[in-house]
C-alpha positions in Angstrom: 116.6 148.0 110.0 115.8 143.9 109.8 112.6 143.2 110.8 113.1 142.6 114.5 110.0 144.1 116.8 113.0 147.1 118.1 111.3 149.7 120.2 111.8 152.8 122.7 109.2 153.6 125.3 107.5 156.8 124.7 108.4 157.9 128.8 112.2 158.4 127.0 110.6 161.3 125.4 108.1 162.4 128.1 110.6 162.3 130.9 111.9 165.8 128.1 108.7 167.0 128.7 107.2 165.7 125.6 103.5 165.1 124.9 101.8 161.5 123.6 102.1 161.6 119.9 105.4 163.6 119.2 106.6 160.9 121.8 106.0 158.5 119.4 106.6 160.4 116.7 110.2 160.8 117.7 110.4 157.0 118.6 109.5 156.1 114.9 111.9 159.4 113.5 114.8 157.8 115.5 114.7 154.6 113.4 112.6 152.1 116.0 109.6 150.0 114.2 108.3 149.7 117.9 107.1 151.8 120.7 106.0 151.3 124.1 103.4 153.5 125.1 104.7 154.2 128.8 103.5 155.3 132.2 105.5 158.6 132.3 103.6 160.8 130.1 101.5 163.6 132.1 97.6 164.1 131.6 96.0 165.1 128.7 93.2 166.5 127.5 91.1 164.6 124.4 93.8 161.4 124.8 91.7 158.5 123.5 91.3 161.1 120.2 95.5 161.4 120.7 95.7 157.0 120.8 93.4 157.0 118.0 95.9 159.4 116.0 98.5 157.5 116.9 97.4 154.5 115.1 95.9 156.3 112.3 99.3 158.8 111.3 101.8 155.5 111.8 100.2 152.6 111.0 103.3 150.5 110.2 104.5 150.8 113.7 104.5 147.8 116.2 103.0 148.9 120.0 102.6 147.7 123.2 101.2 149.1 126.2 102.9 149.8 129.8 101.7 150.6 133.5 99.4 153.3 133.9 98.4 154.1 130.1 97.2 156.8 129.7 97.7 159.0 131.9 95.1 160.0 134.5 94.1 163.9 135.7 94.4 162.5 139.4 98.4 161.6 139.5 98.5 158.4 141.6 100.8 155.4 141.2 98.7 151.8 140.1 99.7 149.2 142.8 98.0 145.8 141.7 99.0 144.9 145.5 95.1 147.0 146.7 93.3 144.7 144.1 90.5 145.3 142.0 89.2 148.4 143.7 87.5 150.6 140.7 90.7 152.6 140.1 92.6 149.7 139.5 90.2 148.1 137.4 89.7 151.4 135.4 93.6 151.4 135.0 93.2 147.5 133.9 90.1 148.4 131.4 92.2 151.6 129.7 95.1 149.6 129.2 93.2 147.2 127.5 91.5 150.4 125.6 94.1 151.9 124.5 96.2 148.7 123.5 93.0 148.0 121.4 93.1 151.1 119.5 96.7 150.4 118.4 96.5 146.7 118.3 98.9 146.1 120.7 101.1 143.5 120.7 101.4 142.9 124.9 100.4 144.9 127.7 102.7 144.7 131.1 102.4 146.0 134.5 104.7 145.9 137.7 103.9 142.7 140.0 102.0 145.2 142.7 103.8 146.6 145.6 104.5 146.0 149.7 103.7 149.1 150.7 100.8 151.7 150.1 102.8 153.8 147.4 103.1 158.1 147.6 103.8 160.4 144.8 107.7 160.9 145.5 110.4 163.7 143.8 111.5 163.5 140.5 114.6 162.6 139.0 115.7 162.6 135.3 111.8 163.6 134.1 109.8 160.8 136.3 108.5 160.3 139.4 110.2 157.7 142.0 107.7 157.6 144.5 107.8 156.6 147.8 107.0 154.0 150.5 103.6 154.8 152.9 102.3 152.2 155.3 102.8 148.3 154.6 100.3 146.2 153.1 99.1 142.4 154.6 101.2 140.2 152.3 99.0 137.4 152.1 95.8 140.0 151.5 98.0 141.8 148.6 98.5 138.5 147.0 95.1 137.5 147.0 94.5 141.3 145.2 97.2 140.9 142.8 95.4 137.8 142.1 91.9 139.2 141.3 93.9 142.1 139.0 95.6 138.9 137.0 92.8 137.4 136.9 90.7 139.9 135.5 93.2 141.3 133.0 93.6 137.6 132.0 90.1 137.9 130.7 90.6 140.9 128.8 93.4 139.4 127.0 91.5 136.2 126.5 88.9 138.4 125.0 91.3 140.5 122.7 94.1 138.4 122.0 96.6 140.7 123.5 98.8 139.2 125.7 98.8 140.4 129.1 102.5 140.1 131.3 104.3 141.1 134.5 107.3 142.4 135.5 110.1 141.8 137.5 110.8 144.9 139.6 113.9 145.8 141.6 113.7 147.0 145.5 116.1 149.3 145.6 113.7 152.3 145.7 110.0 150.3 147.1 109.9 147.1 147.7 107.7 145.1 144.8 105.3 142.1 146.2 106.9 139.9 143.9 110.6 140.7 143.9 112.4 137.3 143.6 112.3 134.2 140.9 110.5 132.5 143.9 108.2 134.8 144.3 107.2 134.7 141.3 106.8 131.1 140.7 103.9 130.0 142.8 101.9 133.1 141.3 102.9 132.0 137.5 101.7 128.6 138.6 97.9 130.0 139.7 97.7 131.8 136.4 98.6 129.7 133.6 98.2 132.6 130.8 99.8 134.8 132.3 103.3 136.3 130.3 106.1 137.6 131.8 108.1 140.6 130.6 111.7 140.5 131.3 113.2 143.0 132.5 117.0 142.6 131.3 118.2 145.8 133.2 116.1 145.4 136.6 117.7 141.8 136.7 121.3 142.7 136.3 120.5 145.1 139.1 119.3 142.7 141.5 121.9 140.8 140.5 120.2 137.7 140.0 119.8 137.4 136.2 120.7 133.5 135.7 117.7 132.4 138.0 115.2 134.0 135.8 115.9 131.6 132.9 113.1 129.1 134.2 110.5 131.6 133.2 111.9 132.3 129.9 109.2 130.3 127.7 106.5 133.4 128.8 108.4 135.9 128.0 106.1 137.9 125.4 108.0 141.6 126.2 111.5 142.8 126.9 112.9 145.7 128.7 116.4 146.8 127.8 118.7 148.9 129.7 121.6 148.9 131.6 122.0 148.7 135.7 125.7 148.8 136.9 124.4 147.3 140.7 123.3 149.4 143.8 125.4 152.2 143.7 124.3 154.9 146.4 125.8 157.6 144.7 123.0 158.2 142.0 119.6 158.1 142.2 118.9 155.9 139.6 121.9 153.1 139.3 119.4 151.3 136.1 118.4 152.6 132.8 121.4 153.2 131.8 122.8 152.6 128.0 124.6 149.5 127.7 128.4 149.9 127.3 129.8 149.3 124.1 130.0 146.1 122.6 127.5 145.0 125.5 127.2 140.9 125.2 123.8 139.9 124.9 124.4 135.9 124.6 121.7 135.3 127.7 118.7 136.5 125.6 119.7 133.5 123.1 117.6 131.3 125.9 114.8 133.1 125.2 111.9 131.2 122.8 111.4 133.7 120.0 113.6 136.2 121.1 113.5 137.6 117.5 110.0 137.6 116.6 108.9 139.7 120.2 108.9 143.0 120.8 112.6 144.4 122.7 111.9 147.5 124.4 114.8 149.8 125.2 113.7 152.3 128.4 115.9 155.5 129.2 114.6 158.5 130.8 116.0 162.4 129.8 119.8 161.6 130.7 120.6 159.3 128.0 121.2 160.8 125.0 119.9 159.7 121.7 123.1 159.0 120.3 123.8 156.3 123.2 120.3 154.6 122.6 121.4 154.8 118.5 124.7 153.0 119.4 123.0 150.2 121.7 120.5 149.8 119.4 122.8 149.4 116.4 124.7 146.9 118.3 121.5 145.0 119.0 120.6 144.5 115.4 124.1 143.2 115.3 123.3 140.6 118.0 120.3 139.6 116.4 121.5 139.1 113.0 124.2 136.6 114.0 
């Protein structure tokens, strides 16, 4: 494979009921010089020793670090929205952690949430929660502020770049949802990165209006969305069709030297995410 930063989240593997390192053991064995360690893994015991492993067995692999990593005994979802209470800023701190021990290239979280979030059912190996009680918008921007903030340190300390997503509503209702939501927050933090989200913005349908924030993109998420469809329970993360056109990541600064993370859960197969990904390299080698 050329030397583009190519990588699978490890939740592909936990949503199969896989543990940490086969996750990434598999991402590596399927060919990817990249993997997301990702929020769908379930506890463990001993999992700093496991992140430590990690780096130890596959030291030629390229990481970054997603959502709530790693896992925590309590099973709760991180909404940046309640601000720097001490789980949060424990979540923060770990991520930082763990993306230390495997010198992560970027760590990225979802923008904080609208509502109070409650563990939901599970579809295709992950949890979908579920909406409780609204928060104050104004209150849950000043939180999400304090969580920035305070991450932006960390990655001012280590070098690790720090980023948010955008998130799609079709399930619970993100704080920052829109390309206008999101631009008077980029503008009170500076360093702050933002990772794309190719497959969340073809389902919101709105994926030419994210192009002003291209220049801090550090991360992006690849999969497919084919639009609200109310007869599936999750319309996104789906493989890109064959012979996909990805011309609108062109107008993204260093598209090729950033790590492109391809997220599927347990009903893709691994021979759809081998085609896409083949057809990526082609992309990128034009």
């Amino acid at each position: 494979m050329p030397s583009f930063l190519l990588g699978l989240s490890s939740t592909y593997f936990a949503s199969k009921g896989i543990p940490i390192y086969d996750s990434v053991a598999k991402v590596r064995e399927s060919g990817f010089n990249t993997v997301e360690l990702g929020a769908g893994h379930s506890f463990e015991e001993n999992v700093w020793e496991t992140v430590k492993r990690i780096k130890r067995d596959f030291p030629e692999m390229h990481y970054t670090v997603h959502g709530l990593f790693p896992p925590q005994r309590e099973r709760f979802w991180f909404n940046a929205s309640l601000g720097l209470t001490k789980q949060n800023k424990a979540v923060i701190e770990n991520l930082f952690r763990a993306a230390e021990i495997v010198e992560a290239l970027a760590i990225g979280i979802h923008p904080g949430f609208a509502n109070e979030l409650l563990w939901g059912r599970e579809v295709h190996g992950v949890n979908l929660g579920k909406e409780g009680s609204p928060l104050p918008r104004e209150q849950s921007l000043q939180n999400l502020s304090k969580v920035a903030g305070f991450a932006l340190k960390l990655s001012t300390q280590t070098g690790i770049s720090f980023a948010i997503e955008n998130t799609p509503g079709e399930r619970i209702t993100p704080l920052l949802r829109k390309p206008q939501d999101f631009a008077p927050f980029f503008e009170k933090c500076p360093g702050l990165g933002f990772l794309f989200d190719y497959g969340h913005a073809l389902l919101e349908e709105n994926i030419e209006s994210w192009q002003q924030f291209f220049p801090r993109v550090c991360e992006v998420h690849l999969h497919y969305s084919r639009g609200p469809d109310e007869s599936v329970d999750m319309p996104d993360h789906l493989p890109f069709p064959k012979r996909f056109n990805f011309a609108l990541l062109n107008k993204i600064p260093n598209l090729r030297k950033m790590p492109l993370i391809f997220e599927h859960l347990a009903n893709v197969s691994i021979e759809e995410i081998e085609r896409e990904k083949q057809e990526l390299i082609a992309f990128l080698s034009l």
